[in-house]
C-alpha positions in Angstrom: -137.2 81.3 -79.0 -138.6 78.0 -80.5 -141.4 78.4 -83.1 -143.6 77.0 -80.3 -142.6 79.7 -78.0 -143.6 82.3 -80.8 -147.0 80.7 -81.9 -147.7 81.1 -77.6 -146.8 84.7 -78.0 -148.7 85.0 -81.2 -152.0 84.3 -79.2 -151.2 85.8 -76.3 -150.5 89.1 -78.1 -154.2 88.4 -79.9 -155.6 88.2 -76.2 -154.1 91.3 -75.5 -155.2 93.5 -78.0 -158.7 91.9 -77.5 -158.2 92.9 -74.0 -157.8 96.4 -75.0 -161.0 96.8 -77.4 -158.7 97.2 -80.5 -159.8 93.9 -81.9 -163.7 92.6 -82.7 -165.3 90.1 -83.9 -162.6 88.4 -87.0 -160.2 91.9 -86.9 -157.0 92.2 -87.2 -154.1 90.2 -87.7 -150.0 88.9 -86.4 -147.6 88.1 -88.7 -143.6 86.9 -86.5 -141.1 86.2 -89.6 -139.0 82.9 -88.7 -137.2 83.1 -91.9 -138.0 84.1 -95.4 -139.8 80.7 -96.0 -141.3 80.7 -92.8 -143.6 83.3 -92.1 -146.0 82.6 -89.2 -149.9 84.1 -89.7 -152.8 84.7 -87.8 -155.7 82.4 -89.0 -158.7 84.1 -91.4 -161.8 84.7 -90.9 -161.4 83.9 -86.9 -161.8 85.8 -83.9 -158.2 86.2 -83.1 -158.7 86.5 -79.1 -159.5 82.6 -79.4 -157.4 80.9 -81.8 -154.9 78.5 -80.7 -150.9 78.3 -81.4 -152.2 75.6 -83.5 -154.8 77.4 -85.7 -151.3 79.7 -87.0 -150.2 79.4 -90.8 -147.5 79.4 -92.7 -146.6 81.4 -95.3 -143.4 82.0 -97.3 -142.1 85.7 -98.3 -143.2 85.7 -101.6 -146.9 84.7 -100.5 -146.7 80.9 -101.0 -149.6 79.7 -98.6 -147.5 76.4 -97.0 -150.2 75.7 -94.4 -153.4 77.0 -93.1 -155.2 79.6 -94.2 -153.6 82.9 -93.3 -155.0 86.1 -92.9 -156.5 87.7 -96.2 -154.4 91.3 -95.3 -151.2 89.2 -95.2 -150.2 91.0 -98.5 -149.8 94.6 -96.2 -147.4 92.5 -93.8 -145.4 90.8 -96.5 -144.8 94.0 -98.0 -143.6 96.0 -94.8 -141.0 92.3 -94.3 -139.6 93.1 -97.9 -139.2 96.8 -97.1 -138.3 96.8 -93.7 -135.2 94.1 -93.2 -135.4 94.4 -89.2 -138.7 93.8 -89.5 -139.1 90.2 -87.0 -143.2 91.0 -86.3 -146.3 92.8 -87.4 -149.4 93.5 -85.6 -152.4 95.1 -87.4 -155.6 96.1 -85.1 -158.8 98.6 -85.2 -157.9 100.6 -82.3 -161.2 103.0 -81.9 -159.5 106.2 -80.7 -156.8 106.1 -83.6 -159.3 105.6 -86.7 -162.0 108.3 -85.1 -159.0 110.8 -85.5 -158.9 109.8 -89.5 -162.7 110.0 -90.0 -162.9 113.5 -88.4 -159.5 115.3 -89.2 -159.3 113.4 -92.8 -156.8 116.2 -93.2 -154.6 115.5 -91.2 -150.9 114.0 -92.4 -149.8 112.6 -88.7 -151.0 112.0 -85.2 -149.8 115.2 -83.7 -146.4 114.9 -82.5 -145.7 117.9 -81.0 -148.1 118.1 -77.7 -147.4 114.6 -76.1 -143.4 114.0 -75.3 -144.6 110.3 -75.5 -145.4 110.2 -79.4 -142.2 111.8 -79.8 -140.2 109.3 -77.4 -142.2 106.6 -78.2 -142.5 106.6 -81.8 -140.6 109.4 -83.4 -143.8 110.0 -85.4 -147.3 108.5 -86.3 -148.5 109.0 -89.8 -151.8 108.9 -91.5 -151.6 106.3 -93.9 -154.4 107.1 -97.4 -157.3 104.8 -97.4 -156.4 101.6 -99.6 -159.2 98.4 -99.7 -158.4 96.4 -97.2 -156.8 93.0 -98.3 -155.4 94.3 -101.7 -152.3 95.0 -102.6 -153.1 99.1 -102.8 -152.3 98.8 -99.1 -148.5 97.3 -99.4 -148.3 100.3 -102.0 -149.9 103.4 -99.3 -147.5 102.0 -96.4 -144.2 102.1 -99.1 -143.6 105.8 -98.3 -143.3 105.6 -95.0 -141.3 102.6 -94.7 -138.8 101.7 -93.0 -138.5 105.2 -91.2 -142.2 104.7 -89.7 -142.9 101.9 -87.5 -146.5 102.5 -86.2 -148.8 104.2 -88.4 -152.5 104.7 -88.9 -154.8 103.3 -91.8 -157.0 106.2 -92.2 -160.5 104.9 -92.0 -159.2 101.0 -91.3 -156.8 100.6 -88.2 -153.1 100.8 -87.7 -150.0 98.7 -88.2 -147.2 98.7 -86.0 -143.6 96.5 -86.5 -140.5 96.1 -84.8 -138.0 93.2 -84.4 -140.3 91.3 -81.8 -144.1 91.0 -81.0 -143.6 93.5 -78.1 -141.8 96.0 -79.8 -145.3 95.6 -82.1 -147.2 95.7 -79.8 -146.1 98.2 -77.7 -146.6 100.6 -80.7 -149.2 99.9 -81.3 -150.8 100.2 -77.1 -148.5 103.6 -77.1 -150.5 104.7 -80.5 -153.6 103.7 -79.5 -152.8 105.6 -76.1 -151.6 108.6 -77.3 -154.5 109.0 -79.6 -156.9 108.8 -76.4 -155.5 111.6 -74.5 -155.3 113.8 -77.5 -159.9 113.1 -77.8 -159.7 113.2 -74.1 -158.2 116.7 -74.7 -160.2 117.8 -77.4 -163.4 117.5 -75.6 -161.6 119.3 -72.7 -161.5 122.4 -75.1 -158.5 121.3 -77.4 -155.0 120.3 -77.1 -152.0 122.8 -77.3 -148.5 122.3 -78.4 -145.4 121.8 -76.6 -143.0 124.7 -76.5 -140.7 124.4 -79.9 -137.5 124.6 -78.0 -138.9 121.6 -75.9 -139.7 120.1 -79.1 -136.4 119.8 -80.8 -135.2 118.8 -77.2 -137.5 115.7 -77.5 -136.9 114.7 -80.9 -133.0 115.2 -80.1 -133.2 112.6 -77.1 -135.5 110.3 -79.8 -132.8 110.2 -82.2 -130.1 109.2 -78.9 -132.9 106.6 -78.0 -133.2 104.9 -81.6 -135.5 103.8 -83.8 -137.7 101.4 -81.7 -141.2 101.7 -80.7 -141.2 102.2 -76.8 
């Protein structure tokens, strides 16, 4: 695809996320790597489900600002493209359902994986990621563990990041995270989810590994 192409894609994943109430107001960001120098943002300070493919900026890998003025958490996505070679696109959002579960279960290490075949097909697994300030570079630091086997996670008491090697491998992880996280409240206020059988378990995980390493 052109950069054009990607800067239309760029906005019309921003609509979409908007669509879905993971994004208010100035939240979240996009990030689509075009080469190590050429590293396209979502604007600052904006609200992203009405920004142009014009309002997009540039930055290089190593955080050189080359135009625009790029989203202040662009040091999280920069740090995931150093870590994570297949890493073509980021998309970080506030999905509601996903950041509840990290304000009331702040114990919890992962979304659980082991009631919904989707998580497991889907994403392999969805960690919590510890609380960092959002913009600084504690974030980049939080994410390293979990990078590059992870590619949608949770930012306990922030959002979630997802990445893959196109904007709707992003952003399918992050609608499938967002998703799963629903069902699983939906559930708890049902009386409380259950796990899957472990022998169906390992089955799933068996068929994830066949699958690969994308975010479906």
């Amino acid at each position: 695809m052109t950069e054009n192409e990607i800067r239309n894609q760029i906005v019309d994943v921003c609509r979409r996320l908007y669509a879905r109430n993971m994004l208010a107001a100035a939240d979240g960001n996009v990030s689509f790597r075009l080469s190590d120098e050429r590293i396209l943002f979502t604007p600052s300070g904006r609200q992203k489900a009405f920004i142009t493919p014009e309002d997009i900026a540039i930055t290089a890998l190593n955080g050189e600002v080359l135009t625009g003025k790029p989203s202040g958490e662009r040091l999280m996505h920069l740090e995931i493209y150093r870590r994570c070679p297949q890493a073509r696109a980021v998309v970080h959002a506030h999905p509601p359902h996903a950041v509840a579960w990290s304000l009331a279960r702040p114990q919890l290490k992962e979304l659980p994986n082991d009631h919904l075949s989707e998580v497991i097909l889907g994403a392999g697994r969805i960690p919590f990621v510890p609380y960092a300030r959002p913009g600084s570079e504690a974030m980049g630091g939080e994410l390293a563990p979990y990078l590059p086997e992870c590619r949608a996670l949770i930012l306990s008491r922030h959002g979630a990041v997802c990445w893959g090697t196109s904007l709707e491998e992003a952003l399918n992880g992050m609608e499938r995270l967002e998703h799963s996280a629903q069902i699983l409240w939906l559930a708890e206020q049902l009386g409380g989810s259950h796990a899957l059988p472990r022998e169906e378990v390992n089955a799933l995980r068996k068929m994830r590994e066949q699958m690969g390493e994308g975010l479906l």
